[in-house]
Structures are given as structure tokens and as C-alpha cells.
C-alpha positions as CSV (number, residue, x, y, z in Angstrom):
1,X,138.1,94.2,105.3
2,X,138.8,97.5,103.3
3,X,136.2,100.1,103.3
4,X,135.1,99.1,99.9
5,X,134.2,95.8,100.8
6,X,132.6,97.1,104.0
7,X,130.5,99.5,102.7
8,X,129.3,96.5,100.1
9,X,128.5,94.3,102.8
10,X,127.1,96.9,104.7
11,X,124.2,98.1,101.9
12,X,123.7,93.9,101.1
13,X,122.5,94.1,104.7
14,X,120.7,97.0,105.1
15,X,118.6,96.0,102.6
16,X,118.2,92.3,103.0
17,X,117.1,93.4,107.2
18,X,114.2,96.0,105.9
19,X,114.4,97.6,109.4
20,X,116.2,99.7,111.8
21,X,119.8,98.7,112.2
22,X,121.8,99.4,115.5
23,X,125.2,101.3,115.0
24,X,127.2,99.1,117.3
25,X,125.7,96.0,115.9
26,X,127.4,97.1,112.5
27,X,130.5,97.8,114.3
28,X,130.6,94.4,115.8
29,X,129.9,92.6,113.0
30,X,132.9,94.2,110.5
31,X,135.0,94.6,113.5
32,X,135.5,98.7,114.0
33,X,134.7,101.6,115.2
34,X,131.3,103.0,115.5
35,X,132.4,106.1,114.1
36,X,133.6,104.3,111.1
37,X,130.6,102.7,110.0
38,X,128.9,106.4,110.3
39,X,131.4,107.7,108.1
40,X,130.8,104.6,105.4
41,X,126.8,104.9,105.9
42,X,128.1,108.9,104.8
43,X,129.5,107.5,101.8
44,X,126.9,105.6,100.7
45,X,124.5,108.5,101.2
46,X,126.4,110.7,99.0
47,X,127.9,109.0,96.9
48,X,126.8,106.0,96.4
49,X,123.1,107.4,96.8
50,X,121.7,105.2,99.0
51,X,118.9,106.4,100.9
52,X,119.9,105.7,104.3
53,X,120.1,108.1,107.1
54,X,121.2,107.6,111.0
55,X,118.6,108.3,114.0
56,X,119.3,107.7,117.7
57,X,122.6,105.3,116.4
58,X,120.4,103.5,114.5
59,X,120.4,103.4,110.5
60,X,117.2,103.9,108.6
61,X,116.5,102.9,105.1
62,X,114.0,105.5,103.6
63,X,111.2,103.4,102.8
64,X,109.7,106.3,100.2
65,X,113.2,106.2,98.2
66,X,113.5,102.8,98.7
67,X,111.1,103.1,95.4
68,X,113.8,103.3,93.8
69,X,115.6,100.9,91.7
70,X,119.3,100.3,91.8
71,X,121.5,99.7,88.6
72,X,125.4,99.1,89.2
73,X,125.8,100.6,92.6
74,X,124.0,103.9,91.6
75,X,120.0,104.1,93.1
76,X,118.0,106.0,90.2
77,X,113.7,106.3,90.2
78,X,111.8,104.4,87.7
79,X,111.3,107.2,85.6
80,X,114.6,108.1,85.5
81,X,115.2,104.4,84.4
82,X,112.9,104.5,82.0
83,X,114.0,107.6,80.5
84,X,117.6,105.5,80.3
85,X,116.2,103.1,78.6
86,X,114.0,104.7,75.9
87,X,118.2,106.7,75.2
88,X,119.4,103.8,74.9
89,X,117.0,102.6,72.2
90,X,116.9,105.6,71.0
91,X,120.7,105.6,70.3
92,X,120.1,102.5,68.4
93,X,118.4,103.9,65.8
94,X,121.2,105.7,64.8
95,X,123.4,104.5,61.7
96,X,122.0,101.3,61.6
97,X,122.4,100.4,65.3
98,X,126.0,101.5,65.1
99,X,126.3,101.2,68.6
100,X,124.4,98.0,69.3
101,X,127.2,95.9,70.6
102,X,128.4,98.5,73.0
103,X,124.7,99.0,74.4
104,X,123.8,95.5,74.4
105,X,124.6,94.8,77.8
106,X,123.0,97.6,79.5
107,X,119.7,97.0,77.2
108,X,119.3,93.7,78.9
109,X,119.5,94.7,82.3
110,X,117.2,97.4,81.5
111,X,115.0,95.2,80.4
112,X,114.8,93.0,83.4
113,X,113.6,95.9,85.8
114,X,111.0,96.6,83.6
115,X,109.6,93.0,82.8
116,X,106.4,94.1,84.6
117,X,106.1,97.1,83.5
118,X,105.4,98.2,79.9
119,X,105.7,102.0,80.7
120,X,109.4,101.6,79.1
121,X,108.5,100.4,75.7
122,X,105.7,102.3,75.7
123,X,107.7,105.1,75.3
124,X,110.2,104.1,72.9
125,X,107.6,103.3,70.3
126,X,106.6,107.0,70.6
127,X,109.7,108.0,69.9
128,X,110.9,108.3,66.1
129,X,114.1,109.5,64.2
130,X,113.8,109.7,60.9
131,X,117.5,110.3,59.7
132,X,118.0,112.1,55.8
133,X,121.5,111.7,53.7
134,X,122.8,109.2,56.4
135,X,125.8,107.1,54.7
136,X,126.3,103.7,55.3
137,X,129.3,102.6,57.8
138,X,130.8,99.2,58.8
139,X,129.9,98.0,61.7
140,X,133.0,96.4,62.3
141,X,135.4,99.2,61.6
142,X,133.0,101.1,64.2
143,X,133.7,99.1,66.8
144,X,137.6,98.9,65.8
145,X,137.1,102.9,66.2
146,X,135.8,102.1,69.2
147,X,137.8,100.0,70.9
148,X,140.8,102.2,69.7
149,X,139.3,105.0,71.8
150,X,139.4,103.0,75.2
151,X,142.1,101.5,74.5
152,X,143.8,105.3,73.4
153,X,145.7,103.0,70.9
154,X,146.7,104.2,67.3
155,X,145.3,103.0,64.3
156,X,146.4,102.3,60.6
157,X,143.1,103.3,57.9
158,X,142.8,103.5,55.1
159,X,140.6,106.5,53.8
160,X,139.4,107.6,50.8
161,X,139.6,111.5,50.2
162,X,136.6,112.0,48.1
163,X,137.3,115.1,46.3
164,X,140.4,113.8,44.8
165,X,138.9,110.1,44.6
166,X,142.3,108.8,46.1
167,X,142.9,106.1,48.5
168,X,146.0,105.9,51.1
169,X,147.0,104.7,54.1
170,X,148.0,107.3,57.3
171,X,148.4,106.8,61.1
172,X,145.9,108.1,63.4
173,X,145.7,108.7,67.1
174,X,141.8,109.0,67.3
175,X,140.4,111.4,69.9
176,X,136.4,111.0,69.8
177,X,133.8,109.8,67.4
178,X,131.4,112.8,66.3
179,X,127.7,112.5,65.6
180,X,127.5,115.2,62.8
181,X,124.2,115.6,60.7
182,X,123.1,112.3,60.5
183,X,126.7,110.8,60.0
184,X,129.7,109.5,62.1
185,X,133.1,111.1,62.0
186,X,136.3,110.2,63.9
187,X,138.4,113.0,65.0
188,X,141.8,112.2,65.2
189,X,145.3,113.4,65.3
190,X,146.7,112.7,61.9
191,X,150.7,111.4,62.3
192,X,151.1,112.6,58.6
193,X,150.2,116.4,58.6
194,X,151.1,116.8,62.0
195,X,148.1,117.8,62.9
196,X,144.0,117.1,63.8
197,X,141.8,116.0,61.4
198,X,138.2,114.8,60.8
199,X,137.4,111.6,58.8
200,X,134.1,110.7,57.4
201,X,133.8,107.1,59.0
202,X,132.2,105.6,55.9
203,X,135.1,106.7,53.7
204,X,137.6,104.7,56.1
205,X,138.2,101.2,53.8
206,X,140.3,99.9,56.2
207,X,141.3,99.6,59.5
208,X,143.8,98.5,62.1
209,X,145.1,98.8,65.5
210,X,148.6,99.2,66.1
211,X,148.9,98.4,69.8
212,X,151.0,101.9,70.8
213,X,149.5,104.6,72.7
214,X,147.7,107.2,71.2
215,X,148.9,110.5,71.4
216,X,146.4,112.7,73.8
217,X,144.9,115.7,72.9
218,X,143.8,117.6,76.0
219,X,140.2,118.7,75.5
220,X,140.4,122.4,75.6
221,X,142.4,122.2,72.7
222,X,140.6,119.7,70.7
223,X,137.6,122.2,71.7
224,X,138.9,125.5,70.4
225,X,140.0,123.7,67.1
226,X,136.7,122.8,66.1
227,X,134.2,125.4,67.6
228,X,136.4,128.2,65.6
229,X,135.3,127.5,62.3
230,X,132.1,126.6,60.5
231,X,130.4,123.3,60.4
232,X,132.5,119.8,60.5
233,X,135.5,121.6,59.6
234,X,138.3,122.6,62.1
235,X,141.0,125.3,62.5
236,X,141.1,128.9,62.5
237,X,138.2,131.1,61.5
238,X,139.7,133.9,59.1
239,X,137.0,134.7,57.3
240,X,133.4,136.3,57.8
241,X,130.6,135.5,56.5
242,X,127.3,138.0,56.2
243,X,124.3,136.6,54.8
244,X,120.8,138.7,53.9
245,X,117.7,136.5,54.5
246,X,114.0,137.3,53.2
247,X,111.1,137.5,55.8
248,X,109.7,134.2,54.9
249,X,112.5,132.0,55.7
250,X,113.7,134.2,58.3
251,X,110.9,132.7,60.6
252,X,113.1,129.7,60.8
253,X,116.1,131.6,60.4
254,X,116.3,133.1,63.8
255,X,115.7,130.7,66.0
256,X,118.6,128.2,64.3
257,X,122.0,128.4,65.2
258,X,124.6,127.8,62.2
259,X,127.6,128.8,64.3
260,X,128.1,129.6,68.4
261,X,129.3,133.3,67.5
262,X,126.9,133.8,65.0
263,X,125.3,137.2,64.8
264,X,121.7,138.2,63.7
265,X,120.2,141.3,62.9
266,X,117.0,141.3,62.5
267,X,115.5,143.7,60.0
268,X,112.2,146.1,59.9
269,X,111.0,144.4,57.5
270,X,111.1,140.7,58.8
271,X,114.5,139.7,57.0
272,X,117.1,139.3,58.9
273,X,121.1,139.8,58.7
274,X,123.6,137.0,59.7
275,X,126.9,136.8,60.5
276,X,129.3,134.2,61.1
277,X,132.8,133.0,61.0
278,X,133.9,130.7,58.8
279,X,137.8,128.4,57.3
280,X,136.8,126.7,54.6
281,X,133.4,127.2,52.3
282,X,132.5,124.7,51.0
283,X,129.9,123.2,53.5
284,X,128.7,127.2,54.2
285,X,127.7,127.1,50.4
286,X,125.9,123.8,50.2
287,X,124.2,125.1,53.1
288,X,123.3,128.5,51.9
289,X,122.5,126.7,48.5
290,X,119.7,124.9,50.4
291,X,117.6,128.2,50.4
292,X,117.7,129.5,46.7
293,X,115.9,132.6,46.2
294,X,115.5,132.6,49.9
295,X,119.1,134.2,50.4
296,X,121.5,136.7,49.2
297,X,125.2,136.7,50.1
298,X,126.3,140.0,51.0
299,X,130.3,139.3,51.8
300,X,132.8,138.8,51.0
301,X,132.8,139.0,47.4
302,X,134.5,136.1,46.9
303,X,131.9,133.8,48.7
304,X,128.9,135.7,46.7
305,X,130.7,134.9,43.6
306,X,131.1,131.2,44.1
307,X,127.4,130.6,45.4
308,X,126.6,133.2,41.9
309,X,128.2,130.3,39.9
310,X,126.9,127.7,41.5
311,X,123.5,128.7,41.2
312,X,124.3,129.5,37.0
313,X,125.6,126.3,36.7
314,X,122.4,124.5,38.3
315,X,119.9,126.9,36.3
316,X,122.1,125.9,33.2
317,X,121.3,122.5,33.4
318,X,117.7,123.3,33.2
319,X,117.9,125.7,30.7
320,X,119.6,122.8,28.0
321,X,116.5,120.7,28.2
């Protein structure tokens, strides 16, 4: 018997014998040593976490952990369960249950430990996520996304690029699905430009796998490309942004975080100064859009002048009626 199967057996019969367990009996009945079946009754302790412990060469099952409830090999308390499960329900409410299927399983068993117990869904109906500008995504090309990612296969989409309104087809090795204000994007390494990019999920039309491996991104690197810039765009930060913002929306202002390196200043008279780093501008500007009068850019000119237009044009279309 390998010690895998051993240490199985050997937690199957700690627990069915609810009492003090002699060393050597143990070593009799899986045939070795004594000093053996302390290391496995080790191993389950740390890593397995079961509460056992060995006194006078006997092995104790801790009858206060023993409250305890175990899921797949792994003890954890009830409220650590129920915290699990009100997550996992909690994670359905995204996207329309985008991640049902996956979860499905582990709901059930969930469920079971708690059939007597209504603490668990107690708590999920006081939890609530109300989710604003979130676009609708096929299930099924979700799961295809999905199943790529375990798989680390490649897959053949076909994705519409919005800003151009053109659709084509491109090769993708994806690297992991991003949850990014209210909305699902796949980054992936693009065969075509050679390089990472980020797709909007519900802009993928299409998709296919193409049974070949994926080529790996290790994460440090697919870090670093993303955490440079602003928002859900990657690459290089090469500009800087500083933005002035009055004392009444600077009481939200300073405790949110727009980008890790961001700098604040905050001023005498309540306003407060922000810098951060930024690639490409257009979500910075439908962000600083969001706050009108609220904020001023201060550099460079060339971000102050294309939030100046935007804000003529919108006033414009006002002004016609």
C-alpha cells in the first residue's frame, strides 16, 4: 500500500473508531513501521489538516475540531463553509451566472452540509450586487474560454473591434479571464501582432479550439504588462497624467485608487492633486468625463485639450435644442 492510500485508510479509521487508537495497532494493520505511521499521522496534521495528534503512542482525534466539517480531503469550520458557500453564490450573480456550470458541482455539496442549517442561505440573501453597464456574453463561448484555459489550448475567435466596426478572425493563446468593471475580458497572447492583448468577451462572435498548446506567458510578465498603464489597457506607461479635483468630490477622491502608482496631493483647501501614469486615453477621459465641473485637467496639454472638446461637443448638443 503506498503512503497515499495509507494515510486514506488511516483517517477513514480514525474517524469511523471515535477513540484512542494504539500506534502499533496501526502498524499491524497496514503492515510497517511504527515510525511510519507517526510520520503519515504528521502528514495528515499538516497537510491534510486533520486534527489528530499522538499521546503515549496513541492517536487522538481532537474532539473540539472534530467540529469541523470536511470537504475534499481539506477539514474547514462551519463558518468558514458557510462563508464558501455564500462566494460561491455570490460569484453567480455575476454576468448572468457566467460561471454556473463550473460551480455547479461544488454548490451541491455545499448544500448537503448545510441541509440543517439555514445559517448559509441566510446569508446569501443579505448579500446583493447590483452590477451597472454590464454587457451581455454567451454562455457558451465562456465556457469554450474556459475550457481553453485548463486545457492551455489555442483558440480561433472571431472578434469584433468596435471602434473600427470590423470583424476578423485571429489566433489566441489565452492566459486568464479578467473581471473588469462589471465585464469579462480574456487576456490572451495574440499570434497576429505578436504580442498580448485584451478582448472584451462579448465582442468575441465566435469561437474555437484548436487542440495545440497554448503558448505560456509566465506571470510576472503578464503582471508588469498590465499594472504599467491605466485601466484595462496594457503596455508601457509613457505618459503622465495630473488631474486638479474640487473639495466636494475630493471626499471620495482620496480614498479611491485609479491606478497602483497614483499620487495625491492633497490641497489647503480640500481639493486635491492627482497623478497617474497612463498609454492610451481614452478610458482616462471617459473616466474624468464622469465628474464634469468636478475636475480640471492640468497636463499634459494634449489630454486637457481632448477632455476641452469633448465636453464642447456634449454642451453643443444641448445648446441646438
Amino acid at each position: 500500500m503506498n503512503k497515499s492510500d495509507r494515510c486514506q485508510a488511516i483517517k477513514v479509521q480514525l474517524r469511523n473508531r471515535r477513540r484512542p487508537t494504539p500506534i502499533e495497532w496501526l502498524a499491524m494493520q497496514y503492515e510497517c513501521s511504527e515510525k511510519t505511521i507517526r510520520r503519515d499521522i504528521e502528514y495528515l496534521n499538516d497537510r491534510q489538516q486533520l486534527p489528530c495528534y499522538i499521546h503515549q503512542n496513541q492517536v487522538y482525534l481532537d474532539e473540539q475540531r472534530m467540529q469541523q466539517l470536511e470537504l475534499d480531503g481539506y477539514w474547514l469550520s462551519a463558518d468558514e463553509l458557510q462563508a464558501l458557500f455564500a462566494l460561491n453564490i455570490t460569484i453567480e450573480q455575476l454576468s448572468q451566472g457566467a460561471l454556473a456550470q463550473q460551480l455547479e458541482p461544488i454548490k451541491n455539496r455545499l448544500k448537503k452540509l448545510f441541509m440543517d442549517s439555514g445559517s448559509a442561505n441566510e446569508l446569501v440573501r443579505k448579500i446583493k450586487i447590483v452590477e451597472i453597464g454590464q454587457r451581455n456574453i454567451s454562455t457558451k463561448i465562456f465556457n469554450q474560454i474556459v475550457d481553453a484555459l485548463t486545457q492551455c489550448e489555442q483558440l480561433e475567435i472571431q472578434y469584433w473591434k468596435r471602434n473600427v466596426d470590423q470583424t476578423g478572425r485571429r489566433v489566441v493563446s489565452p492566459q486568464q479571464l479578467v473581471r473588469y468593471k462589471d465585464n469579462w475580458y480574456l487576456d490572451a497572447f495574440c499570434h497576429r501582432s505578436n504580442d498580448i492583448r485584451s478582448f472584451s468577451i462579448d465582442a468575441i462572435r465566435e469561437c474555437r479550439s484548436l487542440y495545440q498548446k497554448a503558448h505560456c506567458i509566465d506571470s510576472d510578465t503578464l503582471k508588469n504588462h498590465f499594472s504599467d498603464s491605466y485601466g484595462i489597457f496594457g503596455g508601457e506607461a509613457k505618459c503622465s497624467a495630473v488631474l486638479h479635483f474640487n473639495e466636494y468630490i475630493s471626499r471620495w477622491i482620496q480614498n479611491e485608487t485609479w491606478h497602483p502608482e497614483q499620487i495625491i496631493e492633497k490641497q489647503t483647501d480640500g481639493s486635491l492633486i492627482m497623478h497617474l501614469p497612463y498609454q492610451h486615453d481614452i478610458e482616462l477621459i471617459q473616466d474624468i468625463l464622469k465628474y464634469g465641473a468636478n475636475v480640471k485637467v492640468i497636463a499634459p496639454p494634449e489630454l486637457q485639450e481632448k477632455v476641452r472638446q469633448q465636453l464642447l461637443q456634449a454642451s453643443e448638443l444641448y445648446l441646438e435644442e
